[in-house]
C-alpha positions as CSV (number, residue, x, y, z in Angstrom):
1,X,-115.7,202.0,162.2
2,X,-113.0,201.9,159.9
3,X,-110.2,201.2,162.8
4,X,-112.3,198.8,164.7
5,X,-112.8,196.5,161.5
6,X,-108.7,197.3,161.0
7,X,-108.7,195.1,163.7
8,X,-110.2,191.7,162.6
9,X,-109.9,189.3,159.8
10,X,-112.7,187.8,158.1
11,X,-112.0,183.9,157.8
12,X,-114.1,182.9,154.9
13,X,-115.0,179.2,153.1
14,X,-117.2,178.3,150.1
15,X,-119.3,175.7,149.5
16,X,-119.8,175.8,145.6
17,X,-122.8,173.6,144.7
18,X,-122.7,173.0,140.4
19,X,-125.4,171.3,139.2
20,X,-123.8,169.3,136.5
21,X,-125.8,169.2,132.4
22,X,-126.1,165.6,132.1
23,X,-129.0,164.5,129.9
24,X,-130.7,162.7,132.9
25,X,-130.6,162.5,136.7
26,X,-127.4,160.9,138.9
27,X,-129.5,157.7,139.7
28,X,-132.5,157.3,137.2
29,X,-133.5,158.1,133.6
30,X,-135.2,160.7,134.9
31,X,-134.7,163.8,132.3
32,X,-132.6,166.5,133.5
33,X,-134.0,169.6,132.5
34,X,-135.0,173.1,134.0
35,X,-138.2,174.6,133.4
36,X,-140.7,171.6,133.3
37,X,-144.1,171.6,134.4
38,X,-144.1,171.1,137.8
39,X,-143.5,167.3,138.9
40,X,-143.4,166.2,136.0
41,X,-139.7,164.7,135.7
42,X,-139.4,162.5,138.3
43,X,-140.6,159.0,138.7
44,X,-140.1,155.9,141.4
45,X,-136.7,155.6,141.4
46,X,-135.9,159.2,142.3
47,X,-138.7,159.2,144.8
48,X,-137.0,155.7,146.4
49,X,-139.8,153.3,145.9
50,X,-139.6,150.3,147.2
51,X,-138.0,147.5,145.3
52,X,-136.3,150.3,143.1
53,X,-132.4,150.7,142.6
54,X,-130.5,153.4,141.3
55,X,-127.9,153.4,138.9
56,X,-124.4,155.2,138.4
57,X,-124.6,157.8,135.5
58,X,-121.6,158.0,133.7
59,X,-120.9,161.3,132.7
60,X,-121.5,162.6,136.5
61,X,-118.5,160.9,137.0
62,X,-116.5,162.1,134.0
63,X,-117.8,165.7,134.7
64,X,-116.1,165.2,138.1
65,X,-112.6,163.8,136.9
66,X,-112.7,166.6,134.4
67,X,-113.2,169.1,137.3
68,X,-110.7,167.7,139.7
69,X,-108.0,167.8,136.6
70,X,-108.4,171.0,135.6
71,X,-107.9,172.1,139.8
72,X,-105.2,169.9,139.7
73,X,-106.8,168.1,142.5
74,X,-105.6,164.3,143.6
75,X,-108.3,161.5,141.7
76,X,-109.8,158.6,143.9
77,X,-109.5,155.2,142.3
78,X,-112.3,154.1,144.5
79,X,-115.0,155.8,145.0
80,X,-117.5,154.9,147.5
81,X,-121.4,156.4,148.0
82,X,-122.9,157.0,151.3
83,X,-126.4,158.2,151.9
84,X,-127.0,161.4,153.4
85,X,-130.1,160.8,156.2
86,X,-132.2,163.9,157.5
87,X,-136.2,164.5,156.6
88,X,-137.2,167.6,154.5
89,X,-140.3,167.7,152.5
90,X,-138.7,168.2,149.6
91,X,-136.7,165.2,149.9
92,X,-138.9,161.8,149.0
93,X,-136.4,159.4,150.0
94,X,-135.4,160.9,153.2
95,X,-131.5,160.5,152.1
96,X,-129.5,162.4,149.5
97,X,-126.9,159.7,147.8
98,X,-123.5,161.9,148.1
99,X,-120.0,160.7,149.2
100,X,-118.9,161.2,152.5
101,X,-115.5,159.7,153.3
102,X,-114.4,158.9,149.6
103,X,-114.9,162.4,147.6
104,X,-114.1,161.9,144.2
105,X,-111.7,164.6,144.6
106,X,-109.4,165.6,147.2
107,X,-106.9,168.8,147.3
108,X,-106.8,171.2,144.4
109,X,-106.8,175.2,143.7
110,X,-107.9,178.2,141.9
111,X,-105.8,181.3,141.4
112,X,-107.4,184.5,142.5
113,X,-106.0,188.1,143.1
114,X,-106.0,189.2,146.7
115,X,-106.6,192.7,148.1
116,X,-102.9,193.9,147.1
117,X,-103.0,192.6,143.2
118,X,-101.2,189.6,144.3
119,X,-101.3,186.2,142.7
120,X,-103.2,183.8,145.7
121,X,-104.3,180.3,146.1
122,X,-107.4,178.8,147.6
123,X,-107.2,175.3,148.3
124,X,-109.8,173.1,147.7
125,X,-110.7,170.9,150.6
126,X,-112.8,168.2,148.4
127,X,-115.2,168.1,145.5
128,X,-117.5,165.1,145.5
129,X,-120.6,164.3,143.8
130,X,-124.3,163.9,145.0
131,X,-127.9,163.9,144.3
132,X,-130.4,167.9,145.1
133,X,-133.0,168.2,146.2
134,X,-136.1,168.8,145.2
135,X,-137.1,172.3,146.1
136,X,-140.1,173.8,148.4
137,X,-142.0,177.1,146.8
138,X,-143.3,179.5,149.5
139,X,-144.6,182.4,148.0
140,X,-147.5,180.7,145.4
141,X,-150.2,180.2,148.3
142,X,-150.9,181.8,151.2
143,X,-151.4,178.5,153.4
144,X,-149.4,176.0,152.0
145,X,-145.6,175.4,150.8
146,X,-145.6,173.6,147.7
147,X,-143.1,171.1,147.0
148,X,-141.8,170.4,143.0
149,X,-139.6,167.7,142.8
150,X,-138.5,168.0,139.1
151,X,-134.9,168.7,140.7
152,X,-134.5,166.1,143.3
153,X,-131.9,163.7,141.7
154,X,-130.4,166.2,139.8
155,X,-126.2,165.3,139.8
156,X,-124.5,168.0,141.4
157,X,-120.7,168.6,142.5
158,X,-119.8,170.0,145.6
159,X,-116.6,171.9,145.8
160,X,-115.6,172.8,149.5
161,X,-112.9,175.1,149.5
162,X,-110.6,175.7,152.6
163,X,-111.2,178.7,154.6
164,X,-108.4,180.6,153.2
165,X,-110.5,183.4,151.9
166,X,-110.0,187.1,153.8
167,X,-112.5,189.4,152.1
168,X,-115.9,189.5,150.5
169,X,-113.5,190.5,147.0
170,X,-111.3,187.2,147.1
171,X,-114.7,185.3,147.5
172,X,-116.2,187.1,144.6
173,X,-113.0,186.0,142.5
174,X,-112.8,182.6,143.6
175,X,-116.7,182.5,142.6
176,X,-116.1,183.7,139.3
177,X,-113.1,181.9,138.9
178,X,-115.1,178.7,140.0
179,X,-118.0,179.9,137.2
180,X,-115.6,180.3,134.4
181,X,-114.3,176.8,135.1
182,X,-117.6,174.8,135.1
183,X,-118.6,176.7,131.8
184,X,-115.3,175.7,130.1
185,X,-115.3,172.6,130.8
186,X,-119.0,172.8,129.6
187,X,-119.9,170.6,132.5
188,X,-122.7,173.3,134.1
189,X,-123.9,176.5,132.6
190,X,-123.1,178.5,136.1
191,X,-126.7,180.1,136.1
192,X,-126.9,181.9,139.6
193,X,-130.0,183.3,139.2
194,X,-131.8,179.8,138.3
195,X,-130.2,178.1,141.0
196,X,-127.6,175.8,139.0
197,X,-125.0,177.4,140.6
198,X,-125.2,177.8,144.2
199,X,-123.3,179.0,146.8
200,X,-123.0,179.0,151.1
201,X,-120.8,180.8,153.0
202,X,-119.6,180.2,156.2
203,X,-118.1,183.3,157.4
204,X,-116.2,184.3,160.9
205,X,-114.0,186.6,162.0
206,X,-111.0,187.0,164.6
207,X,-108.5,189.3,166.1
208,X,-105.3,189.6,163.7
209,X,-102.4,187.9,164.4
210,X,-104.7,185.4,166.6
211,X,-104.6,181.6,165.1
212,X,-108.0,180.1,166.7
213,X,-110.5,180.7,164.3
214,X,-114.3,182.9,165.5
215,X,-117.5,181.2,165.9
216,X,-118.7,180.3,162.1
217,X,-121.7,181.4,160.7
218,X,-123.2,180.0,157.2
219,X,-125.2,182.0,155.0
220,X,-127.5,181.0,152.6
221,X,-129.7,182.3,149.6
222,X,-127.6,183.9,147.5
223,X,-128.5,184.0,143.6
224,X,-125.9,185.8,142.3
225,X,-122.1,186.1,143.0
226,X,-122.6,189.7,143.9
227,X,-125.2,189.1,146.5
228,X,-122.9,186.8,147.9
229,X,-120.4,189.5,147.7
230,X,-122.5,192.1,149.9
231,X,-123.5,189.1,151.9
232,X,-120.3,188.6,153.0
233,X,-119.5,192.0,154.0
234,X,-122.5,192.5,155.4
235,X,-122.0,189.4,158.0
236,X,-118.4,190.8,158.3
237,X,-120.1,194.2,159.6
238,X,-122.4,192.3,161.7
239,X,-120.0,190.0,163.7
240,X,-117.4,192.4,164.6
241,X,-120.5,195.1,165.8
242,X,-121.8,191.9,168.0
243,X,-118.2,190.9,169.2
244,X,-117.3,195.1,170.0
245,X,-120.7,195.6,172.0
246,X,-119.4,192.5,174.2
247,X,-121.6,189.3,173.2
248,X,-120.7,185.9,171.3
249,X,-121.0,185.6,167.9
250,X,-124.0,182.6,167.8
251,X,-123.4,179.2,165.8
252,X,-126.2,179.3,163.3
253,X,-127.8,179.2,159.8
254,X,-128.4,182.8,158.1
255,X,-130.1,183.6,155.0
256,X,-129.5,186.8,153.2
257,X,-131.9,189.3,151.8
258,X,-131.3,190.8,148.9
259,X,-133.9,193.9,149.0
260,X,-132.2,194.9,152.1
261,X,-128.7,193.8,151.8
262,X,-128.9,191.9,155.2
263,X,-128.7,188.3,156.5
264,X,-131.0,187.2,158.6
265,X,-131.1,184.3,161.6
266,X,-132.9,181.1,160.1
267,X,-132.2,178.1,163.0
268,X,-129.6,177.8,165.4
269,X,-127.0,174.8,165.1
270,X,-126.0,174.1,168.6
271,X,-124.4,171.1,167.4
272,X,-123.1,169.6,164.6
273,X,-125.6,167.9,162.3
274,X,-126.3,164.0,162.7
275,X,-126.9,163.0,159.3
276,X,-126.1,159.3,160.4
277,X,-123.8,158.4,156.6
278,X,-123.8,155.2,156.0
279,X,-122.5,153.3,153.3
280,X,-125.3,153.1,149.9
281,X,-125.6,149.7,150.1
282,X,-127.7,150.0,146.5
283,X,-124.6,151.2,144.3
284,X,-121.4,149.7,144.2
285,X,-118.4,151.5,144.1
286,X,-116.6,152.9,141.2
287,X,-113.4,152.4,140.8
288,X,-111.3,154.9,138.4
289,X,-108.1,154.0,136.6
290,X,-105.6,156.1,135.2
291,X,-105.9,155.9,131.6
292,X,-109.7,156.7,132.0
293,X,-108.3,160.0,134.1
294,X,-105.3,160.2,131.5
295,X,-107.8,159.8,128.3
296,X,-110.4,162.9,129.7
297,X,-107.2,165.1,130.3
298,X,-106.3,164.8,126.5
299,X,-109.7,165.7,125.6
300,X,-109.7,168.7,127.9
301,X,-110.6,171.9,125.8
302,X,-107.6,175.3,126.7
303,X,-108.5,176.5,129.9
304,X,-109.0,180.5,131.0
305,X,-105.3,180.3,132.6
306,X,-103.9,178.7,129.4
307,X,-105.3,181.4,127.4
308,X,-104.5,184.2,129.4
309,X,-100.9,183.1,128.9
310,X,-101.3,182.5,125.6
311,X,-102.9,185.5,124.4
312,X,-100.3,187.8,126.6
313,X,-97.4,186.0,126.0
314,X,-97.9,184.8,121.9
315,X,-100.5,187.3,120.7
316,X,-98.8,190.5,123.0
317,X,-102.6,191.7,124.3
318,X,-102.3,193.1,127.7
319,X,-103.6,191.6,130.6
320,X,-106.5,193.5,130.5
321,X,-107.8,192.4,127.6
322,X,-106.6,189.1,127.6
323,X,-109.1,188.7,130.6
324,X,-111.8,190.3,128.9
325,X,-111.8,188.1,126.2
326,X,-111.2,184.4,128.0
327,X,-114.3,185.6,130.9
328,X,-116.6,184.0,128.1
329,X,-115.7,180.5,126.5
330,X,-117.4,181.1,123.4
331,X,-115.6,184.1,123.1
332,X,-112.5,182.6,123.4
333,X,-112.8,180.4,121.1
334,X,-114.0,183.3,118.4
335,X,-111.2,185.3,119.4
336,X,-108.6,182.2,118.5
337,X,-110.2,181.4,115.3
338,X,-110.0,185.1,114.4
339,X,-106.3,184.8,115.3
340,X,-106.1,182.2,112.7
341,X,-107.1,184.8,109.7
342,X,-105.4,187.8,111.0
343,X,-101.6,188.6,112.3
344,X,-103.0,191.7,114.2
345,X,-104.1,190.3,117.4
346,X,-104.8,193.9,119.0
347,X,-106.6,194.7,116.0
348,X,-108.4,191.7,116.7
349,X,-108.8,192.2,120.6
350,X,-110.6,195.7,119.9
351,X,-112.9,194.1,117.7
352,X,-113.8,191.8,120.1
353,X,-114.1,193.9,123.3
354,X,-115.4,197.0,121.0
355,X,-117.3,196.7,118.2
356,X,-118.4,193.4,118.7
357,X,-118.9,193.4,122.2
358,X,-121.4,196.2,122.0
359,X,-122.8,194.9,119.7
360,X,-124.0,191.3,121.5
361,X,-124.9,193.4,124.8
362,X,-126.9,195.7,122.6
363,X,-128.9,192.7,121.0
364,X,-129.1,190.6,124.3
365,X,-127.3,188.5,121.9
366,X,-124.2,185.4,122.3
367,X,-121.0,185.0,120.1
368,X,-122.5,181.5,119.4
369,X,-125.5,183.5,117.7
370,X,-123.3,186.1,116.0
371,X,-123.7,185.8,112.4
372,X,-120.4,187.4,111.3
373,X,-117.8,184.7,111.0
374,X,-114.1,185.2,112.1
375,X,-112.9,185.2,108.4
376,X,-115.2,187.8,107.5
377,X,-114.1,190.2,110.6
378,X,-110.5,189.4,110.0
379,X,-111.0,190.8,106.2
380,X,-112.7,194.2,107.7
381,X,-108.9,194.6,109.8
382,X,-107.6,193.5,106.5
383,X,-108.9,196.8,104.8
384,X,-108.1,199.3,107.7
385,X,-104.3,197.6,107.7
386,X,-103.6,198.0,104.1
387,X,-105.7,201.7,104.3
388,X,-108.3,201.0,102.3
389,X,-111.1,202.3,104.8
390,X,-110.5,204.4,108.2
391,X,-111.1,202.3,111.2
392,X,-114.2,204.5,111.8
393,X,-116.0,203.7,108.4
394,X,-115.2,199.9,109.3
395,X,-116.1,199.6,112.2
396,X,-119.6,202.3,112.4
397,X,-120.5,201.6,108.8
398,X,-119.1,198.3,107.0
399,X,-119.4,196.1,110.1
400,X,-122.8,197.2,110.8
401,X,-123.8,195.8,106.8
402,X,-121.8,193.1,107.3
403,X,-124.1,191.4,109.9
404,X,-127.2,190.8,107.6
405,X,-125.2,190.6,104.5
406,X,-123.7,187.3,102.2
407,X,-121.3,190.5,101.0
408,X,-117.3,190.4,101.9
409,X,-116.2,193.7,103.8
410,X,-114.2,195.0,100.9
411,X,-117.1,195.0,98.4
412,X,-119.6,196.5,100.6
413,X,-116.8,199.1,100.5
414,X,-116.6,199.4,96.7
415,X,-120.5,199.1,96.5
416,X,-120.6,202.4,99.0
417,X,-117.6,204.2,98.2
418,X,-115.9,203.9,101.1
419,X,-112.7,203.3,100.2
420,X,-110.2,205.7,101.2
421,X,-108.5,207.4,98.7
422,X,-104.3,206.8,98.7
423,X,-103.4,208.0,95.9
424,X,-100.9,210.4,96.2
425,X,-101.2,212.9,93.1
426,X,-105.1,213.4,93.8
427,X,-104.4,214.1,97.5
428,X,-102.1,216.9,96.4
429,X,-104.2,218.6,94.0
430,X,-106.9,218.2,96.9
431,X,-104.3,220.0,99.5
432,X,-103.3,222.2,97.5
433,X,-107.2,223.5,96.6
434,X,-107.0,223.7,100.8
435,X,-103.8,226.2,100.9
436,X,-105.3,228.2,98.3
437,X,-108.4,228.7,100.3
438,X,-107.1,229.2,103.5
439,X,-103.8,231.6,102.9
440,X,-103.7,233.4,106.3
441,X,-104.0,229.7,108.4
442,X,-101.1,228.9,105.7
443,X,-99.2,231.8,107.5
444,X,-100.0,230.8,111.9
445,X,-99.5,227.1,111.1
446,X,-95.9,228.3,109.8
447,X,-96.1,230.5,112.8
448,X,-96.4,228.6,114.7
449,X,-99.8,227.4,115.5
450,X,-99.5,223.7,114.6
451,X,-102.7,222.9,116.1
452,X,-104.5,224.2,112.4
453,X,-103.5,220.6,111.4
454,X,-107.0,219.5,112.1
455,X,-108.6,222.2,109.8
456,X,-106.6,221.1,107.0
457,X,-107.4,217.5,107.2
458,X,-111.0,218.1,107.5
459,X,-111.0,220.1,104.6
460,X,-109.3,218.1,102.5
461,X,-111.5,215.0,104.0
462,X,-114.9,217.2,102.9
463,X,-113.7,217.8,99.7
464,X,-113.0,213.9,99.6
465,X,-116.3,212.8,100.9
466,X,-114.4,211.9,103.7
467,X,-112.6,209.2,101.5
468,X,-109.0,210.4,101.8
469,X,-106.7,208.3,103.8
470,X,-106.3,210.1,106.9
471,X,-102.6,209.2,107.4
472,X,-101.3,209.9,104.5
473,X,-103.1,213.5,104.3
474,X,-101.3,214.2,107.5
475,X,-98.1,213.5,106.2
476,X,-98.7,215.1,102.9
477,X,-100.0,218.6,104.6
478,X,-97.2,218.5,107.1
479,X,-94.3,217.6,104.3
480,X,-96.1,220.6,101.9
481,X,-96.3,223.3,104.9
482,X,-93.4,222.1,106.8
């Protein structure tokens, strides 16, 4: 199978939906939240009333031109709305307000890693903003679907990339990539699994080398990037076995199944959909100058490629855990106000993606919740840098004492006694108490047999109460044996 698929390219676009965390809807008052009982956030002017007229929200809009800067994607000045005309149950005014010729943004990229570790761009097609939908439930009676319209009128971007994507991997980056954006810019809280995020596929593949694209096939359903992921390569699979046994590929609609890992035919599209735009003739358009565009990109926050450059290029970490640490915002941010106590970033890093890190997946717990601040952490690599406690003791013994404590790291030290002990003369006497006990190691270690090190520093460390400074008894053993 392996030499047939060596054969074809997948030709892959995304259709990123973000639902955008405005207080209220695009077009009403209605409050914008997720969770409400059932119908219960929506009113007349969501549900098109007659003699009802929608109005602009703001921040939709500034969500957007903070979106298309940080893509470095081309601004409208004016921006036009169209409706959007088809009839679903779920949709009370039989239109979705959206843009159609005018998207809001036009052009753009995000910077993935393709199949060889090489630096690649997807270009963005468009983003523009809209209205959702409201959404149908299936599974709560056995006769009826029920119909909760709490999310119809909820603002939502749509970013349509181009179909420059090759493998199910580049589409799980750009997804991520995409995610890490929208959280950032704290415009959307990326939530796959609760729908605020979503995502369709339209997948196809071709012969290499050949420049017509296959017959597209869009995929639907996907509530986590990596479903769509194994959705991907599961249509991938599929085509090439359909376009091998000698059939067409068919133009159609496919939703995916997580439980069994396939997609599965929902209509057939024959033709293009007629969703007759037209102009909104209820909103006027809006008409974006550039000192409004100018003004949001000073209030931008650093974004993940800023950082990444920043904390590999100024603080030295490597790239691996430069990435670790920007793939959160919140952590980010910790991480640079850490930075601001401490000159040892890589002590800093570890903290982060060790101790810390653990510690917030073992609690089902965010940095915004962590109760440590980055002063206090940035005393604790304070102590183990001027060898006052092992990074073991700090990191399995203070740090844990430091979470529910008012106490700074160095005086939960002194109130344990768990400060290493550096001084010199009563390391001796301790080594020397060592030698005396252990004459005939004395003798293979001279021999030879350096690897007796490690008895005579855990010696010395029991007769310490493990408070001697590990470094120095290392140099002290070796310079009296040596």
């Amino acid at each position: 199978m392996s030499l047939i698929k060596d054969k074809y390219e997948a030709v892959i676009g995304l259709e990123v939906h973000a639902q955008l965390k405005t207080n209220t809807k695009a077009y009403s008052n209605d409050e914008n939240v997720y969770g409400a009982k059932t119908n219960s956030k929506t009113s007349v002017i969501t549900q098109g009333h007659p003699g009802t007229l929608p109005v602009s929200n703001e921040k939709v809009i500034e969500y957007a031109v903070k979106l298309g800067i940080a893509v470095n994607a081309k601004i409208r000045e004016k921006n036009e709305y169209a409706r959007k005309n088809y009839f679903y149950a779920d949709l009370p005014k039989g239109y979705q307000i959206t843009q159609d010729k005018t998207p809001i943004c036009n052009g753009g990229f995000i910077e993935i890693s393709d199949d060889n570790d090489n630096i690649k761009q997807i270009n963005i097609t468009r983003i523009h903003m809209e209205e959702d939908a409201g959404k149908s439930i299936h599974d709560l009676d056995p006769f009826n679907s029920l119909v909760d319209l709490n999310r119809a009128g909820v603002p939502l971007l749509e970013i349509v990339s181009e179909p420059e994507i090759r493998s199910s991997n580049e589409a799980y980056q750009y997804l991520t990539e995409i995610r890490k954006l929208v959280r950032y810019l704290d415009i959307c809280d990326g939530n796959m699994e609760e729908g605020s995020l979503r995502c369709d596929a339209n997948v196809s593949v071709r012969i290499k080398g050949e420049e017509k694209f296959g017959t597209k096939v869009e995929v639907k359903n996907m509530n986590s990037i990596r479903n769509v992921k194994n959705a991907i390569d599961f249509e991938i699979n599929r085509q090439i076995d359909v376009l091998e046994n000698g059939k067409k590929v068919v133009h159609e609609t496919r939703g995916f199944n997580a439980a069994t890992g396939n997609t599965l035919s929902q209509r057939h599209k024959e033709e293009a959909n007629d969703y007759r735009y037209f102009p909104e003739p209820d909103l006027q358009p809006v008409i974006i100058s550039q000192k409004y565009i100018d003004d949001i990109k000073d209030s931008l926050p650093p974004l993940p490629k800023e950082l990444l450059e920043k904390f590999t290029s100024e603080f030295k970490l490597s790239n691996y855990d430069a990435k670790i640490i920007i793939e959160d915002r919140n952590t980010a941010i910790f991480y640079t106000q850490l930075c601001k106590h401490t000159k040892n970033y890589k002590a800093a890093a570890n903290f982060m993606n060790g101790a810390i890190k653990s510690y917030l997946n073992e609690n089902a717990t965010s940095i915004k919740e962590f109760s440590i601040s980055p002063k206090n952490i940035a005393e604790l690599i304070a102590l183990i840098d001027l060898n006052k406690v092992s990074n073991s003791v700090a990191t399995g013994k203070i740090f844990p004492l430091l979470i529910d404590s008012n106490l700074s790291a160095e005086q939960i030290a002194i109130n344990n006694n768990w400060l290493q002990e550096s001084d010199t003369e009563t390391l001796t006497n301790l080594i020397n108490q060592v030698i005396e006990k252990y004459p005939n190691k004395v003798d293979e270690y001279r021999a030879g047999k350096k690897g007796l090190m490690g008895l005579f520093i855990g010696e010395v460390m029991k007769l310490s109460k493990g408070k001697a400074d590990p470094k120095l008894t290392n140099e002290l053993i070796r310079k009296k044996l040596d």
